[in-house]
Backbone atoms as SQL, in Angstrom:
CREATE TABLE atoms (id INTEGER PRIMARY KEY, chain TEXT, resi INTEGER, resn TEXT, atom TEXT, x REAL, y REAL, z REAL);
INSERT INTO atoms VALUES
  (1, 'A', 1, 'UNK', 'N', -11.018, -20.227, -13.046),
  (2, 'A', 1, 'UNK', 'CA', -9.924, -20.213, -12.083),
  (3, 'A', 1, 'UNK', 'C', -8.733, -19.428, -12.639),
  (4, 'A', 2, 'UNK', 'N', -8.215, -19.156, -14.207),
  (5, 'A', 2, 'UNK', 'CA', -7.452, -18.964, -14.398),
  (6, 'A', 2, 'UNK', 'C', -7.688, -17.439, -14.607),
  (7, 'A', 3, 'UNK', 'N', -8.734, -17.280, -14.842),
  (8, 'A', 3, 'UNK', 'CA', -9.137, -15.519, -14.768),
  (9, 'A', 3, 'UNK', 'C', -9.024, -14.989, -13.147),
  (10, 'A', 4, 'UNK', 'N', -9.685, -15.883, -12.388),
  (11, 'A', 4, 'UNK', 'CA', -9.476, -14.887, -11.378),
  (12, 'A', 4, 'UNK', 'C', -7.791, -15.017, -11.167),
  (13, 'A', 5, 'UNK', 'N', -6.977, -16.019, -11.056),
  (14, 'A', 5, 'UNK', 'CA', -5.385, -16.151, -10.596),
  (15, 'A', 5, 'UNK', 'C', -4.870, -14.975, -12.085),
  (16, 'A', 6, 'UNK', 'N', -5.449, -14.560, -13.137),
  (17, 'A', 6, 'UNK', 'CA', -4.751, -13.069, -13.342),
  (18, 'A', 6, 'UNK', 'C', -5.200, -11.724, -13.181),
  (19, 'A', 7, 'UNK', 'N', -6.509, -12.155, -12.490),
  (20, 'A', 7, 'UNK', 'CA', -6.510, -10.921, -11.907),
  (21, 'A', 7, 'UNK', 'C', -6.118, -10.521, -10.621),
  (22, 'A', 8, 'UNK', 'N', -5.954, -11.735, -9.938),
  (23, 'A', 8, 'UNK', 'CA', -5.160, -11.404, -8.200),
  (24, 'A', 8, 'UNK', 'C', -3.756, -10.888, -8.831),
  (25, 'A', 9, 'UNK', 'N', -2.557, -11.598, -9.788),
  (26, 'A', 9, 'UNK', 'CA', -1.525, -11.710, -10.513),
  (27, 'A', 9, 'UNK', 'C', -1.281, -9.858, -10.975),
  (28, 'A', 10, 'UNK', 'N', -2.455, -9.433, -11.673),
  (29, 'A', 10, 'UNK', 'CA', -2.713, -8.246, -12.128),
  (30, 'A', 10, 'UNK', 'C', -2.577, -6.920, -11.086),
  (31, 'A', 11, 'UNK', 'N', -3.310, -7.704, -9.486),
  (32, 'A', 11, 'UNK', 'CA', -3.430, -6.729, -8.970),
  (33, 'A', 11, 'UNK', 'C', -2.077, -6.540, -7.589),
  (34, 'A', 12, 'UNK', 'N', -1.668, -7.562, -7.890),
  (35, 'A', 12, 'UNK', 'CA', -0.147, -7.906, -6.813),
  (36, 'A', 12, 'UNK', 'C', 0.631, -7.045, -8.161),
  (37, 'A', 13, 'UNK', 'N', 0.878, -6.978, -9.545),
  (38, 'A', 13, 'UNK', 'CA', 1.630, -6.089, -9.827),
  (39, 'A', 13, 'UNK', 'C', 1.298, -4.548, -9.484),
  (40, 'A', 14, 'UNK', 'N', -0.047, -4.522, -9.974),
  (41, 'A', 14, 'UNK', 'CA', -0.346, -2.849, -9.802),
  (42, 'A', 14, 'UNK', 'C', -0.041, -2.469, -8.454),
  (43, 'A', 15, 'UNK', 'N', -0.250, -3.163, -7.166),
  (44, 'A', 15, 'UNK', 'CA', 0.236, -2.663, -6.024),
  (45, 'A', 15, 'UNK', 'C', 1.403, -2.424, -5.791),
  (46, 'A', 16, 'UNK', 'N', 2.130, -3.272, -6.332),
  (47, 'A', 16, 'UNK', 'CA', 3.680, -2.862, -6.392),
  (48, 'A', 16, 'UNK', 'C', 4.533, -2.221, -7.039),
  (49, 'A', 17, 'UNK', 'N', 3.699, -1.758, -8.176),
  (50, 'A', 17, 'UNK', 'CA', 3.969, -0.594, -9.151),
  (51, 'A', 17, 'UNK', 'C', 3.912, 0.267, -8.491),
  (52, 'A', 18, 'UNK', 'N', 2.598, 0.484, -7.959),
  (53, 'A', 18, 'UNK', 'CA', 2.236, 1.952, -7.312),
  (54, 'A', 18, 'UNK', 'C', 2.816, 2.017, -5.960),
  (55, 'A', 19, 'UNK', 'N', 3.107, 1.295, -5.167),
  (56, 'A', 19, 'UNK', 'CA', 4.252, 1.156, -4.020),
  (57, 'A', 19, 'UNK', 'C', 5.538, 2.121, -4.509),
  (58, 'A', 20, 'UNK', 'N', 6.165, 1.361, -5.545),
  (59, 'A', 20, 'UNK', 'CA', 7.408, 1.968, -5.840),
  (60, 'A', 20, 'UNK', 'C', 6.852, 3.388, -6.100),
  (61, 'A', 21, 'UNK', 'N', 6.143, 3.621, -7.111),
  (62, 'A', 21, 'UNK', 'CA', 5.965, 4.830, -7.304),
  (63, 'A', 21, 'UNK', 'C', 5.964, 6.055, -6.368),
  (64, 'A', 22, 'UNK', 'N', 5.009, 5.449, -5.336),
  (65, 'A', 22, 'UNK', 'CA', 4.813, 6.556, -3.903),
  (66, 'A', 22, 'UNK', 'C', 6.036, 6.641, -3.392),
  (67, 'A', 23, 'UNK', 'N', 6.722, 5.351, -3.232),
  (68, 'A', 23, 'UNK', 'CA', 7.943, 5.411, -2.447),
  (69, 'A', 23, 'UNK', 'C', 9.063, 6.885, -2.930),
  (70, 'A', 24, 'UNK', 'N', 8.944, 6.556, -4.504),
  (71, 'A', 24, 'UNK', 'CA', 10.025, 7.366, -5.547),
  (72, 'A', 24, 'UNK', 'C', 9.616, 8.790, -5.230),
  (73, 'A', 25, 'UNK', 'N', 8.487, 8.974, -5.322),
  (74, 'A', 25, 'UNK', 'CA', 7.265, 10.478, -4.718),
  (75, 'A', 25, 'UNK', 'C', 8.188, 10.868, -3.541),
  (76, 'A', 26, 'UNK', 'N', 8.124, 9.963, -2.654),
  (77, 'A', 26, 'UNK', 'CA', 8.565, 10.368, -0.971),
  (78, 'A', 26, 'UNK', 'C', 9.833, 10.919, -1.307),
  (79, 'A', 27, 'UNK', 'N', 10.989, 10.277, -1.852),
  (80, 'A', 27, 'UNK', 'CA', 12.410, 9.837, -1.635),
  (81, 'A', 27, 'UNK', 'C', 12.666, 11.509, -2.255),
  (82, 'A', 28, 'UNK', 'N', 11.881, 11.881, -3.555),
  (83, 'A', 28, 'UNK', 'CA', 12.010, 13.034, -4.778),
  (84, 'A', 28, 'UNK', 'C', 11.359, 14.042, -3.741),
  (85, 'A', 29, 'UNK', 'N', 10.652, 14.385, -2.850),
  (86, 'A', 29, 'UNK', 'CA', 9.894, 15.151, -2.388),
  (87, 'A', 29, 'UNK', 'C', 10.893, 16.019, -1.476),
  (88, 'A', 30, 'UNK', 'N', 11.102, 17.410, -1.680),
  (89, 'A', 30, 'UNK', 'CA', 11.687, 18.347, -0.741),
  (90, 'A', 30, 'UNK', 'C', 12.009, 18.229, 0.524),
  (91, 'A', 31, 'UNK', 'N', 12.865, 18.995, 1.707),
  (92, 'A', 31, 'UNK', 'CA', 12.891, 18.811, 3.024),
  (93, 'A', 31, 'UNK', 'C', 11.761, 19.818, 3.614),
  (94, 'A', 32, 'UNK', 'N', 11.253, 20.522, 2.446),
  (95, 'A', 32, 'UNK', 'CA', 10.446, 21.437, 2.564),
  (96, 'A', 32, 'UNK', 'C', 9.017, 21.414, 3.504),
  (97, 'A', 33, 'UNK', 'N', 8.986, 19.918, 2.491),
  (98, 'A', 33, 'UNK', 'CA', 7.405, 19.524, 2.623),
  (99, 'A', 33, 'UNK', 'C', 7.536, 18.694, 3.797),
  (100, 'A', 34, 'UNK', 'N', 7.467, 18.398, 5.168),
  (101, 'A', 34, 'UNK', 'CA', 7.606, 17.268, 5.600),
  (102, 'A', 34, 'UNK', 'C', 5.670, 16.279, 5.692),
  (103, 'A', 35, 'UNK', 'N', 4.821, 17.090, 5.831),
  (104, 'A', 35, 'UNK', 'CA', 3.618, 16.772, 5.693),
  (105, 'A', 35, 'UNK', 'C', 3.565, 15.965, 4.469),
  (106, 'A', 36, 'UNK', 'N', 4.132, 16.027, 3.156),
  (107, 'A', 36, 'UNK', 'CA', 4.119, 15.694, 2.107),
  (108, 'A', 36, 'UNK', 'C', 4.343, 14.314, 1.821),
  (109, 'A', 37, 'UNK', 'N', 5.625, 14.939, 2.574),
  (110, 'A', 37, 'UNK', 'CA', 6.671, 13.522, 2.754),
  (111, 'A', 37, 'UNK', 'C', 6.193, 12.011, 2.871),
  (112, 'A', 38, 'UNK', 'N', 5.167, 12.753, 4.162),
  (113, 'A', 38, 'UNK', 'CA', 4.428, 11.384, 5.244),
  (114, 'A', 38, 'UNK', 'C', 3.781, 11.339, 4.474),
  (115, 'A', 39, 'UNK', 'N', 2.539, 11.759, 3.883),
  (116, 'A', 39, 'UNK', 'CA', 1.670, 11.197, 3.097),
  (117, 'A', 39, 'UNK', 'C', 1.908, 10.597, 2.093),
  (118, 'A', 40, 'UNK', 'N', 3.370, 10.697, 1.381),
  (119, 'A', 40, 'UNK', 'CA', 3.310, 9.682, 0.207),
  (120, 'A', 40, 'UNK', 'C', 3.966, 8.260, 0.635),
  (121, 'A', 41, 'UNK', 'N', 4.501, 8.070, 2.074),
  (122, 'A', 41, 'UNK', 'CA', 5.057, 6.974, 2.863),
  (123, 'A', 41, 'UNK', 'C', 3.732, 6.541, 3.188),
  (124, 'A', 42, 'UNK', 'N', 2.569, 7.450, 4.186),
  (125, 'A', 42, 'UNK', 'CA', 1.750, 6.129, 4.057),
  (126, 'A', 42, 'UNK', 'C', 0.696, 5.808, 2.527),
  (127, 'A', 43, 'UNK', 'N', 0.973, 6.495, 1.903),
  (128, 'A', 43, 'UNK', 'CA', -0.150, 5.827, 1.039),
  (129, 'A', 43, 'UNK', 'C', 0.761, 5.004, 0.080),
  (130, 'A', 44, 'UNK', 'N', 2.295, 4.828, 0.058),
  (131, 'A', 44, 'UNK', 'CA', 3.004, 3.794, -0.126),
  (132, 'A', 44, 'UNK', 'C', 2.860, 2.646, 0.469),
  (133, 'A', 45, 'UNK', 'N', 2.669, 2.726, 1.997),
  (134, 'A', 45, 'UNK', 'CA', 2.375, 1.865, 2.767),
  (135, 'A', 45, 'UNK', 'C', 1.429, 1.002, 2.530),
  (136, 'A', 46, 'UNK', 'N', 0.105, 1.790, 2.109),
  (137, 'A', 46, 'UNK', 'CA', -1.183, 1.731, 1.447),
  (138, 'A', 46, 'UNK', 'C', -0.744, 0.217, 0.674),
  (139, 'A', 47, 'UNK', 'N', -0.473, 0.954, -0.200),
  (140, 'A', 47, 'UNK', 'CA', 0.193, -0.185, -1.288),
  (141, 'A', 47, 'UNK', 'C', 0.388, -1.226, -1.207),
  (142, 'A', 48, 'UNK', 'N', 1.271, -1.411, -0.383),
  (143, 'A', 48, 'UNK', 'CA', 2.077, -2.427, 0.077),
  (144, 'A', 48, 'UNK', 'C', 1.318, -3.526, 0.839),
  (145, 'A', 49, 'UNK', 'N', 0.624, -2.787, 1.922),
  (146, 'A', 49, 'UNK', 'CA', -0.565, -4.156, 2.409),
  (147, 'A', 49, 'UNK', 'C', -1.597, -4.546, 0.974),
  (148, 'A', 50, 'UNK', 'N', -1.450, -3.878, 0.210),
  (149, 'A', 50, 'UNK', 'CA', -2.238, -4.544, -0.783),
  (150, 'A', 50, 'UNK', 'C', -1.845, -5.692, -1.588),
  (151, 'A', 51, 'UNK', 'N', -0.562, -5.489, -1.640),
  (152, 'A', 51, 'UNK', 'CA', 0.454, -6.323, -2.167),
  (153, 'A', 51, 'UNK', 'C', 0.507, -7.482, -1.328),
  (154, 'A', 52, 'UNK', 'N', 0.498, -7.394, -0.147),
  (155, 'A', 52, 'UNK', 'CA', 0.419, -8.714, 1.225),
  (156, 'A', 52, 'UNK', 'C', -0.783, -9.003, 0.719),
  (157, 'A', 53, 'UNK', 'N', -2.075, -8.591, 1.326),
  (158, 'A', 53, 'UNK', 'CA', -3.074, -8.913, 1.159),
  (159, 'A', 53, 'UNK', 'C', -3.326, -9.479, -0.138),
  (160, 'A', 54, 'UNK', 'N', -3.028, -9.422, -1.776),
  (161, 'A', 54, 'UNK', 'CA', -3.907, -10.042, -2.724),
  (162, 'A', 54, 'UNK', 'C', -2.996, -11.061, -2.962),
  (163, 'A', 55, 'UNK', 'N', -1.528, -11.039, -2.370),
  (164, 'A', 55, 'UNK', 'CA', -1.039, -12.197, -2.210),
  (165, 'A', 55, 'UNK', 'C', -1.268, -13.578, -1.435),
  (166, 'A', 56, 'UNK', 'N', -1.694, -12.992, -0.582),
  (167, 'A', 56, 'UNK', 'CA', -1.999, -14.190, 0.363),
  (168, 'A', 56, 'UNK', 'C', -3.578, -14.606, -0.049),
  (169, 'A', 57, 'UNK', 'N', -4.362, -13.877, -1.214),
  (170, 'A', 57, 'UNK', 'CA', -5.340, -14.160, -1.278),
  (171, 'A', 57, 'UNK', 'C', -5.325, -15.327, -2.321),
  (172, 'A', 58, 'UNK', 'N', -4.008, -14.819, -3.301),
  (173, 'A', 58, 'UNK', 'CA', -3.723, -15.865, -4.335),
  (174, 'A', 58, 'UNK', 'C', -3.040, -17.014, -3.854),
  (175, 'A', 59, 'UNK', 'N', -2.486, -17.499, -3.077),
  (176, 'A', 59, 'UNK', 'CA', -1.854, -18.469, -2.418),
  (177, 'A', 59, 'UNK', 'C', -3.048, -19.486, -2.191),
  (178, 'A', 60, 'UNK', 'N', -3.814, -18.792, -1.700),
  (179, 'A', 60, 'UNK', 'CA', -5.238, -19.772, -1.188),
  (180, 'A', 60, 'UNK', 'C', -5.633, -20.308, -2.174),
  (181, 'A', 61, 'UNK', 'N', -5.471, -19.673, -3.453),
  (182, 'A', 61, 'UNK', 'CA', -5.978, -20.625, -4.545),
  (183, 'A', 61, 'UNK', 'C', -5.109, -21.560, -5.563),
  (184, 'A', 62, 'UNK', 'N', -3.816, -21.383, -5.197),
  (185, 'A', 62, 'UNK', 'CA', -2.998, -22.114, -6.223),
  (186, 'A', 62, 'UNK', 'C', -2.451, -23.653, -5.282),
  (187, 'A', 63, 'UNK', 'N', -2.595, -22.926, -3.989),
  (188, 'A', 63, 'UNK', 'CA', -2.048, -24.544, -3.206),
  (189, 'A', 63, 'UNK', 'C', -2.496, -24.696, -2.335),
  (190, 'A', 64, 'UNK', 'N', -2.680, -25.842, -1.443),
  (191, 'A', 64, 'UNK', 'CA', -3.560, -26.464, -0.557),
  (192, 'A', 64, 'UNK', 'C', -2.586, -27.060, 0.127),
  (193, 'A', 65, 'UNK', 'N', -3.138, -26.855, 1.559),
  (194, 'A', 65, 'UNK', 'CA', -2.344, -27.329, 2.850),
  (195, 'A', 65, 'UNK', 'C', -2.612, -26.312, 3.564),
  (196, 'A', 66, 'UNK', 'N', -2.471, -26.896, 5.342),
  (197, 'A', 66, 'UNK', 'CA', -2.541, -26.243, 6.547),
  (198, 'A', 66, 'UNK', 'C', -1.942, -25.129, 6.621),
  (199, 'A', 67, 'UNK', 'N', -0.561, -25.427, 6.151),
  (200, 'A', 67, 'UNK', 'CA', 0.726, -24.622, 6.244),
  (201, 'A', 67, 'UNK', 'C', 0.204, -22.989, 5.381),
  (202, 'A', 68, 'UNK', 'N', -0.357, -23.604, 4.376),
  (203, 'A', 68, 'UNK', 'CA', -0.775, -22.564, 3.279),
  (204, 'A', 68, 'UNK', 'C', -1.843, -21.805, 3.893),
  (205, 'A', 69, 'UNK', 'N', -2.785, -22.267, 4.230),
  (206, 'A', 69, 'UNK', 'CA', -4.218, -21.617, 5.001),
  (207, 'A', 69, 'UNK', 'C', -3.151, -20.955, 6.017),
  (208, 'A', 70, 'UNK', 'N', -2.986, -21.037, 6.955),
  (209, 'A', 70, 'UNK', 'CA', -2.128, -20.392, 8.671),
  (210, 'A', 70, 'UNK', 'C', -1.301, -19.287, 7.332),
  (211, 'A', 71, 'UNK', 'N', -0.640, -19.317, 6.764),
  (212, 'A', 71, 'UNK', 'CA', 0.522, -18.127, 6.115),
  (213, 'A', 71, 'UNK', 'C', -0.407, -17.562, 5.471),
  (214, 'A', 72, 'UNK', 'N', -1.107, -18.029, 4.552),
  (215, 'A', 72, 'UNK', 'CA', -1.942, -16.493, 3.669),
  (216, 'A', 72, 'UNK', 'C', -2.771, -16.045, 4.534),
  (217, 'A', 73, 'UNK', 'N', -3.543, -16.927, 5.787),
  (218, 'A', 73, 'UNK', 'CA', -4.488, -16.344, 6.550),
  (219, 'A', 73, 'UNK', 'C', -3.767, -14.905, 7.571),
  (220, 'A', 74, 'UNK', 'N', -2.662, -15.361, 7.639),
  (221, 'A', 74, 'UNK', 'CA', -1.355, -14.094, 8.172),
  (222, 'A', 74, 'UNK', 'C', -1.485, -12.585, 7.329),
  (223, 'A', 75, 'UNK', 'N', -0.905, -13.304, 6.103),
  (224, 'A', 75, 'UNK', 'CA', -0.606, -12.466, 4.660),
  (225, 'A', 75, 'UNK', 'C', -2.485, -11.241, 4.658),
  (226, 'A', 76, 'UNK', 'N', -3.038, -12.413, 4.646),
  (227, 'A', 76, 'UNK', 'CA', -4.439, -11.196, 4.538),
  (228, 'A', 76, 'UNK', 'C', -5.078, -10.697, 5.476),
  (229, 'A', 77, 'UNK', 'N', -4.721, -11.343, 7.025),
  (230, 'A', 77, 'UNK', 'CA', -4.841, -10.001, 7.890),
  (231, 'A', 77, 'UNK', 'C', -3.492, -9.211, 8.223),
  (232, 'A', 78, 'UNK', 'N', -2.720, -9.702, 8.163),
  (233, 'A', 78, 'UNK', 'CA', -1.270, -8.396, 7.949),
  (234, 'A', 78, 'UNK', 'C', -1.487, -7.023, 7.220),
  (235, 'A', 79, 'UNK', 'N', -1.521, -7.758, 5.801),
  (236, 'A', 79, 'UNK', 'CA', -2.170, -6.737, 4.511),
  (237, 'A', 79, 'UNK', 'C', -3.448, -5.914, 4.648),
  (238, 'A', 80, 'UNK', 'N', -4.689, -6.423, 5.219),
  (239, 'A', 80, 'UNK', 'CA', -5.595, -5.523, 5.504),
  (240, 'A', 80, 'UNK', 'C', -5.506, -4.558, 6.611),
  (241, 'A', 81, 'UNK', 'N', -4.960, -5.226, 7.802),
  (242, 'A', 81, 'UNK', 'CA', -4.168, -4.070, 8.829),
  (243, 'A', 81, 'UNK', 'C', -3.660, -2.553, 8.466),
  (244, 'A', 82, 'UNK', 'N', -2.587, -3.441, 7.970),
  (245, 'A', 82, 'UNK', 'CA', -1.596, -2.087, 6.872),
  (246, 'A', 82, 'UNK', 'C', -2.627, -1.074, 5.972),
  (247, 'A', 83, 'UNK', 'N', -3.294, -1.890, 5.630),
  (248, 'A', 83, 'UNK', 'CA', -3.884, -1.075, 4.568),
  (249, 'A', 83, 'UNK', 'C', -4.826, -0.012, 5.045),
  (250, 'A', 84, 'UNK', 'N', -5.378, -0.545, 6.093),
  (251, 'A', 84, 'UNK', 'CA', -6.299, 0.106, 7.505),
  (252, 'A', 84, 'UNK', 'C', -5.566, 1.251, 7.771),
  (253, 'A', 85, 'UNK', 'N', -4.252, 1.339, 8.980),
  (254, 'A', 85, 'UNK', 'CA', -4.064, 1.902, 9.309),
  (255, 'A', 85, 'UNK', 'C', -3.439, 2.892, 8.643),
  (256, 'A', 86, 'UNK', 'N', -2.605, 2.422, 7.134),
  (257, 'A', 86, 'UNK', 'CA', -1.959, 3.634, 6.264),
  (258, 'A', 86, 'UNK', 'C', -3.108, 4.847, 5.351),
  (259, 'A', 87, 'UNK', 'N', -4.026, 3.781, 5.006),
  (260, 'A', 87, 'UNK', 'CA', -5.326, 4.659, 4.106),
  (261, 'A', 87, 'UNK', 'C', -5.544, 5.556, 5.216),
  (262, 'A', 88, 'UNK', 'N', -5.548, 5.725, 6.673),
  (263, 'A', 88, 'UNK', 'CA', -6.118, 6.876, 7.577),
  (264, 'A', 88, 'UNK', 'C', -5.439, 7.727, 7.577),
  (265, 'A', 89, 'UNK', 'N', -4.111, 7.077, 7.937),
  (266, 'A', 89, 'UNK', 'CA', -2.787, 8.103, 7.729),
  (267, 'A', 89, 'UNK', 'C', -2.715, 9.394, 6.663),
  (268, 'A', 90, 'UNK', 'N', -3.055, 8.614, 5.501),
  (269, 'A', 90, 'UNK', 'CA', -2.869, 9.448, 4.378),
  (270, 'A', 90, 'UNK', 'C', -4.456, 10.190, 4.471),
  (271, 'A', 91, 'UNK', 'N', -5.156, 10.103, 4.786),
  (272, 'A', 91, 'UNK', 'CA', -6.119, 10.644, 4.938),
  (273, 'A', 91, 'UNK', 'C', -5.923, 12.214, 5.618),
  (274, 'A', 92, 'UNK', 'N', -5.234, 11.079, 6.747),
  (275, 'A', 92, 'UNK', 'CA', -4.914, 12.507, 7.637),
  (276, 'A', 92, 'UNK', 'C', -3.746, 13.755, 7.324),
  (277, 'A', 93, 'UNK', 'N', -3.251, 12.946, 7.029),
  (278, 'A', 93, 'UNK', 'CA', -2.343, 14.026, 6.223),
  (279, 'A', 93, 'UNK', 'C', -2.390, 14.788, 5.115),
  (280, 'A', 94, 'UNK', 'N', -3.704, 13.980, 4.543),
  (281, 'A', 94, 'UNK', 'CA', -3.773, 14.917, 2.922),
  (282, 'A', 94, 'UNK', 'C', -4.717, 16.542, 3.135),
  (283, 'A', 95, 'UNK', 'N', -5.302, 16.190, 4.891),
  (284, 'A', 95, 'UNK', 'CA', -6.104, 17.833, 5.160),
  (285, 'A', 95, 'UNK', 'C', -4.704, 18.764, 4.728),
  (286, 'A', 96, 'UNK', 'N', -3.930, 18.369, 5.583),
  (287, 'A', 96, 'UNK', 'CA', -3.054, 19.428, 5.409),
  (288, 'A', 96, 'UNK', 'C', -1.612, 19.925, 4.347),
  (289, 'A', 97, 'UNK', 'N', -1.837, 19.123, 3.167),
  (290, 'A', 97, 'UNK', 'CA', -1.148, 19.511, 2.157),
  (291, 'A', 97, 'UNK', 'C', -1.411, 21.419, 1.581),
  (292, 'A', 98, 'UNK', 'N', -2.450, 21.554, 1.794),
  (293, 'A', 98, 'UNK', 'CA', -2.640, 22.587, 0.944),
  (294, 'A', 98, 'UNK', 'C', -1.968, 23.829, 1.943),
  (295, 'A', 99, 'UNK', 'N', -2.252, 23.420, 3.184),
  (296, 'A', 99, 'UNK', 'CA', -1.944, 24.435, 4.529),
  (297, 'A', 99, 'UNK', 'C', -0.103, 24.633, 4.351),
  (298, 'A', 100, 'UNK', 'N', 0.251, 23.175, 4.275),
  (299, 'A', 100, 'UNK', 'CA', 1.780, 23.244, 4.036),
  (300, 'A', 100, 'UNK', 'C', 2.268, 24.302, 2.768),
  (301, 'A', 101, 'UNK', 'N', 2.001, 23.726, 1.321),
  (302, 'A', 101, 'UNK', 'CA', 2.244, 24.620, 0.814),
  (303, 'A', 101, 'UNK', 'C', 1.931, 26.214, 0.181),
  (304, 'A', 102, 'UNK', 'N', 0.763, 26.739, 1.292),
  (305, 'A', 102, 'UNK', 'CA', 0.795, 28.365, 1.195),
  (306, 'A', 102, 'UNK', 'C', 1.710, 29.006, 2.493),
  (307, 'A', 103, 'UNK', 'N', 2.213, 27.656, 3.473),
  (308, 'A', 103, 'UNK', 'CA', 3.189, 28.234, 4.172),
  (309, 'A', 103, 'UNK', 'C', 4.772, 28.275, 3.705),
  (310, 'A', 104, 'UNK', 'N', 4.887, 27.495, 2.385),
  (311, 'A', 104, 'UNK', 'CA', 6.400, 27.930, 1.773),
  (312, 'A', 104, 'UNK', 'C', 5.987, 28.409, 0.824),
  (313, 'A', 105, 'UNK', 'N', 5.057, 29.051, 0.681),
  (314, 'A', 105, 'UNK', 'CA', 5.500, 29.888, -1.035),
  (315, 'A', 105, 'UNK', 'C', 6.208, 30.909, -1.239),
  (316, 'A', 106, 'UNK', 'N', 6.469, 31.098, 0.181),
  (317, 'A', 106, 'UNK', 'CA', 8.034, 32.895, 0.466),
  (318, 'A', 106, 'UNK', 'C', 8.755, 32.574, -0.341);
């Protein structure tokens, strides 16, 4: 029990590491790029339902109650949602990184 609660623990930090990180990506990223832009917002986004999601996965195991089941059961379809719809996002946007920048290299 205590291995898996550090590895949920492990992986609620790394998501939120790498959250900030993308975020810092976006914020640092040119007015140049706007394709760029979006893709490092959603695959920040990305992140972030991951962060919902392995949270609410760890909740389920440290405490018990109704209250607890109904909120993490929230937390991990919220988080998988997010994570759904941002992983496409960035998908979709990453065709066209390369298109963006051979159109500013003037």
């Amino acid at each position: 029990m205590k291995t898996l609660n550090f590895i949920l623990v492990f992986l609620i930090v790394a998501s939120g590491v790498y959250y900030f990180y993308f975020k810092t990506r976006q914020f640092r990223t040119s007015r140049m790029f706007p394709i760029r832009k979006k893709y490092f917002a959603s695959r920040a986004g990305a992140f972030l339902g991951g962060l919902l999601f392995f949270f609410g996965i760890n909740q389920l195991f440290l405490f018990e109650g109704v209250a607890t089941y109904v909120v993490s059961g929230l937390f991990i379809v919220f988080g998988a949602y997010i994570i759904f719809f941002n992983s496409r996002a960035a998908k979709h946007y990453k065709q066209f990184i390369d298109e963006e920048t051979k159109l500013n290299e003037n």
